[in-house]
C-alpha positions in Angstrom: 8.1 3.2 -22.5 5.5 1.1 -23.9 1.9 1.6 -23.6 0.7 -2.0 -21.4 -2.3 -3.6 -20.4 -2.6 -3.6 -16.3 -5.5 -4.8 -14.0 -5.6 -3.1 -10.9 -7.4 -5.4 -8.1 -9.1 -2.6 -5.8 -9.7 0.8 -7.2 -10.6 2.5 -4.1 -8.0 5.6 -2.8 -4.7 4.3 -3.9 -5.9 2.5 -6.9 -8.0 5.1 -8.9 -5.5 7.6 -8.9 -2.9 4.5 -9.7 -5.4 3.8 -12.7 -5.6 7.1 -14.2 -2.0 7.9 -13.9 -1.6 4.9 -15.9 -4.3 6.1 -18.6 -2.3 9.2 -18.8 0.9 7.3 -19.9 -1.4 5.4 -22.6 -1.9 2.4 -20.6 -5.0 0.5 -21.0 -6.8 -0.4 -17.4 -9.2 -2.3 -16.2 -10.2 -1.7 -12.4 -11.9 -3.7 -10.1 -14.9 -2.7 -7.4 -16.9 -4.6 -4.3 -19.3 -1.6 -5.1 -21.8 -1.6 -7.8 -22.3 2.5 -7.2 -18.7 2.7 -8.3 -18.9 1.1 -11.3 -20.2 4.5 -13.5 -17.5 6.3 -11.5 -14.6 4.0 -12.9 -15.9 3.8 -16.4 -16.4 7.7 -16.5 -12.1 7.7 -16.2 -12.0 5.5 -19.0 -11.6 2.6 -17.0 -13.0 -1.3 -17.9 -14.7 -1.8 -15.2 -15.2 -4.7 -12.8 -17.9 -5.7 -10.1 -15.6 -8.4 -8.5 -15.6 -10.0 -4.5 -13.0 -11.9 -4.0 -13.5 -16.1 -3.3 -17.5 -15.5 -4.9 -16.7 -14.0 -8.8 -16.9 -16.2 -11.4 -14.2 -18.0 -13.6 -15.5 -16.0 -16.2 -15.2 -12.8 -14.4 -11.8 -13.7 -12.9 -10.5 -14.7 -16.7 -11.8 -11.6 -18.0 -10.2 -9.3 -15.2 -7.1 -11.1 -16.1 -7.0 -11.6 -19.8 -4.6 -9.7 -21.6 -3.1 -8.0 -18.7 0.3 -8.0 -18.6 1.1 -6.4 -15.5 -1.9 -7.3 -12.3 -1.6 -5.1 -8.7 -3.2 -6.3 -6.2 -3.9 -3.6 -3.8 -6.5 -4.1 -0.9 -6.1 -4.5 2.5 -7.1 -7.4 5.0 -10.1 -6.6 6.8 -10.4 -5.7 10.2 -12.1 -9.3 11.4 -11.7 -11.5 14.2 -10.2 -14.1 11.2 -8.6 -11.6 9.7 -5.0 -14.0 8.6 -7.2 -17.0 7.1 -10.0 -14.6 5.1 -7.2 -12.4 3.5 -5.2 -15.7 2.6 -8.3 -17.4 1.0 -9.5 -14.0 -0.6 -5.7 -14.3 -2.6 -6.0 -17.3 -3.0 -9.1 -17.2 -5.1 -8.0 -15.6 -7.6 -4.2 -17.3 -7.8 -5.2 -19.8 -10.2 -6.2 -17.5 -13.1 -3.1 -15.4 -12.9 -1.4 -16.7 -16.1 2.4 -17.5 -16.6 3.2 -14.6 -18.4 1.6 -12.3 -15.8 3.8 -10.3 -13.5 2.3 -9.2 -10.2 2.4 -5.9 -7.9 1.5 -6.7 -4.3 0.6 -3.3 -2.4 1.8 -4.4 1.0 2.7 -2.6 4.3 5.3 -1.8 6.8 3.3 -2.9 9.0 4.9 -6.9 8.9 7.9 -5.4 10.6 8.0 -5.4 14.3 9.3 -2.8 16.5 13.1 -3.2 16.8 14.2 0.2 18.4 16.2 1.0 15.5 15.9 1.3 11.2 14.6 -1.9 9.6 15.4 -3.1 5.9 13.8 -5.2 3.6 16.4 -8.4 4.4 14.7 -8.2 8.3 13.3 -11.2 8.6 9.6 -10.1 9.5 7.5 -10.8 13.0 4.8 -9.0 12.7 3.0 -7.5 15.9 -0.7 -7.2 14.9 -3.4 -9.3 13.4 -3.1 -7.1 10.3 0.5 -7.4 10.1 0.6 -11.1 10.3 -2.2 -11.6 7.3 -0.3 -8.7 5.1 2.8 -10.9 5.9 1.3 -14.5 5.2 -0.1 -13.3 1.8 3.6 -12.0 0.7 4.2 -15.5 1.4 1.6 -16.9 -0.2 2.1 -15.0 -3.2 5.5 -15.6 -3.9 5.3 -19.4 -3.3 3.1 -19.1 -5.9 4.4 -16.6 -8.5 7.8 -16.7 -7.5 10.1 -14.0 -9.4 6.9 -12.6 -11.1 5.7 -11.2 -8.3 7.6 -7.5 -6.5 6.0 -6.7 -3.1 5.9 -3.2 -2.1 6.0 -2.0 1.7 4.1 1.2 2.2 4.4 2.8 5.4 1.5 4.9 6.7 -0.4 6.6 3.4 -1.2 10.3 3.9 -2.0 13.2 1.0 -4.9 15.0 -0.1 -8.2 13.9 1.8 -6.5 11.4 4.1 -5.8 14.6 6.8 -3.3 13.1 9.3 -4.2 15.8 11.9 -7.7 13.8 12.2 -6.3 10.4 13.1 -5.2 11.5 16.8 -7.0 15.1 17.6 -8.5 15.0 20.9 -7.5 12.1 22.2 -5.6 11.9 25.8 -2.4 10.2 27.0 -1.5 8.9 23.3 1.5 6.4 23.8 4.7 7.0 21.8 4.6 10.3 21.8 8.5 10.3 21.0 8.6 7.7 19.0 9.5 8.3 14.9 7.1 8.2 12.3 6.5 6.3 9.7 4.8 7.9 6.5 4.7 8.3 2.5 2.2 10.7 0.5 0.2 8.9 -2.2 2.3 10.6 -4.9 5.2 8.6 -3.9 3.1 5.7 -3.8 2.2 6.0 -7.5 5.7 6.8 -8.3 7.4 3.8 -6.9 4.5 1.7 -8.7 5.6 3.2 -11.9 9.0 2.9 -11.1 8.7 -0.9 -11.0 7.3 -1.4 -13.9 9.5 1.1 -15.8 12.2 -0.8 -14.3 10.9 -3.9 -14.5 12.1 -4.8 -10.5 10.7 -8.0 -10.2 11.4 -10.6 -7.8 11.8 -8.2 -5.1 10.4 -6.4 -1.7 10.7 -2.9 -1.5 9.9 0.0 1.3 7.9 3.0 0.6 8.6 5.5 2.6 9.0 9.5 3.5 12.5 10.2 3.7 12.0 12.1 7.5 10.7 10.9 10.4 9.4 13.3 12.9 8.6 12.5 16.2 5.2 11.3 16.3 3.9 13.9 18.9 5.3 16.7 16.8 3.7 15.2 13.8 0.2 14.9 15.3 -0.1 18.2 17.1 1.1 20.3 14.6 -1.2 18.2 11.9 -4.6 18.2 14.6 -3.5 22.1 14.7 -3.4 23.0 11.1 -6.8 22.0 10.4 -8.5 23.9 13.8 -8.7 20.5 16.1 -7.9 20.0 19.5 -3.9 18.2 19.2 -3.7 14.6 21.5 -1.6 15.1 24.7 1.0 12.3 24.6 2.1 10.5 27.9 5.3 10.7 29.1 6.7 7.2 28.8 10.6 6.8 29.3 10.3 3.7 27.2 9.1 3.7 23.5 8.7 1.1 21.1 9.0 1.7 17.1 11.2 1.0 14.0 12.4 3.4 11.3 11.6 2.3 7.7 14.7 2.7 5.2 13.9 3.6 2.1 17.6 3.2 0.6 16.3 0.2 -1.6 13.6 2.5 -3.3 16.1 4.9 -4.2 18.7 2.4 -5.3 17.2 -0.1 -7.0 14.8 2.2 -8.9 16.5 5.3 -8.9 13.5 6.6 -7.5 13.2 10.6 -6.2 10.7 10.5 -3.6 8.0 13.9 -4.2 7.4 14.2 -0.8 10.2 13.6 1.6 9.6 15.9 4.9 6.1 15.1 6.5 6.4 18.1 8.5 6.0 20.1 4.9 2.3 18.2 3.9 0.1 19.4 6.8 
């Protein structure tokens, strides 16, 4: 494998530990930050760092980001506004133009563009997402490959759980939580990382692919057993005779990438 030059848009809890696995394999990194404070923090790893808001940086600190990158991952979410599909678009969109030709592109996505269908969903679904989230996660995948076209690999991540993100804390205490027997949805952080690597050691471009534990636990056994491991008070579920969800495959992951997933039972990480 040969050592390569990678900017990582967003070094926050998925992309720091993304940056220094890549330092470990030789890679050089430079990482960006909306956080001054952060900024010793990156450099400290060995990263280049970057103070950089989308749609306000400079050419000059886009082109720098960029140059001599060969690989760039974009990995931040849309925030949680009432124009939440237009800001995340124009926040891409900013920096599009100063991508170079050469440059291939990771998109951190999530499984969240896929609507509820009752039953497992696959990459080829043709996506209608359900949320405002879902919709501007899914218009940027758009975006981007209208733009980049087979230089650009979109990765669906499915609810992201390991080390301080503590699942048990999402639901404890609250009361007549809906889809109680509905499947989960989830993948570790180490897989995350792995099936980041295993693009680019792979060189899968041009393609969407799931992330995602290989079990699926009912959500209510999930929750309760995770509120209980940690001392909280588990949600009580309501009993619904309906329920509404979708099971991610991750065949494609495996497949395509040969990937091992580190982490396949979610019942086994809390």
């Amino acid at each position: 494998m040969n050592p390569k030059n990678i900017s990582i848009l967003g070094c926050g809890w998925l992309g720091l530990p993304l940056a220094i696995d890549f330092l470990s394999k030789g890679y050089t990194v430079k990482g960006s930050t909306t956080t001054a404070l952060k900024i010793p923090k990156l450099e400290a790893q060995g990263i280049t760092p970057f103070l950089l808001k989308l749609g306000e940086a400079s050419q000059a600190t886009y082109n720098a980001f960029l140059s001599e990158s060969e690989i760039v991952v974009i990995n931040f979410p849309p925030k949680r506004i009432p124009d939440i599909i237009d800001v995340y678009q124009q926040q891409i969109q900013s920096i599009l133009p100063f991508i170079a030709a050469h440059q291939k592109v990771i998109f951190i996505s999530s499984t969240s563009v896929y609507q509820n269908t009752n039953a497992e969903v696959f990459e080829t679904l043709e996506v209608q997402p359900e949320k405002a989230s879902g919709k501007a996660v899914a218009a940027v995948e758009q975006l981007l490959k209208t733009h980049l076209e087979e230089r650009f690999t979109s990765i669906r991540l499915s609810g992201l759980i390991g080390y301080d993100r503590l699942p048990g804390r999402f639901l404890a205490n609250k009361t007549n939580v809906q889809n109680g027997d509905a499947p989960i949805n989830v993948i570790h952080r180490d897989d995350c990382i792995g099936l980041i690597n295993a693009v680019i050691e792979k060189e899968a471009w041009g393609e969407i692919i799931n992330g995602c534990a290989e079990q699926h636990p009912l959500r209510k056994t999930f929750y309760t057993l995770a509120a209980t491991k940690i001392g909280l008070t588990p949600p009580t579920f309501m009993h619904q005779e309906k329920k509404a969800f979708k099971i991610i495959s991750n065949t494609k992951s495996k497949t395509l990438l040969n990937y091992t997933y580190k982490h396949p039972d979610p019942l086994q990480l809390i």
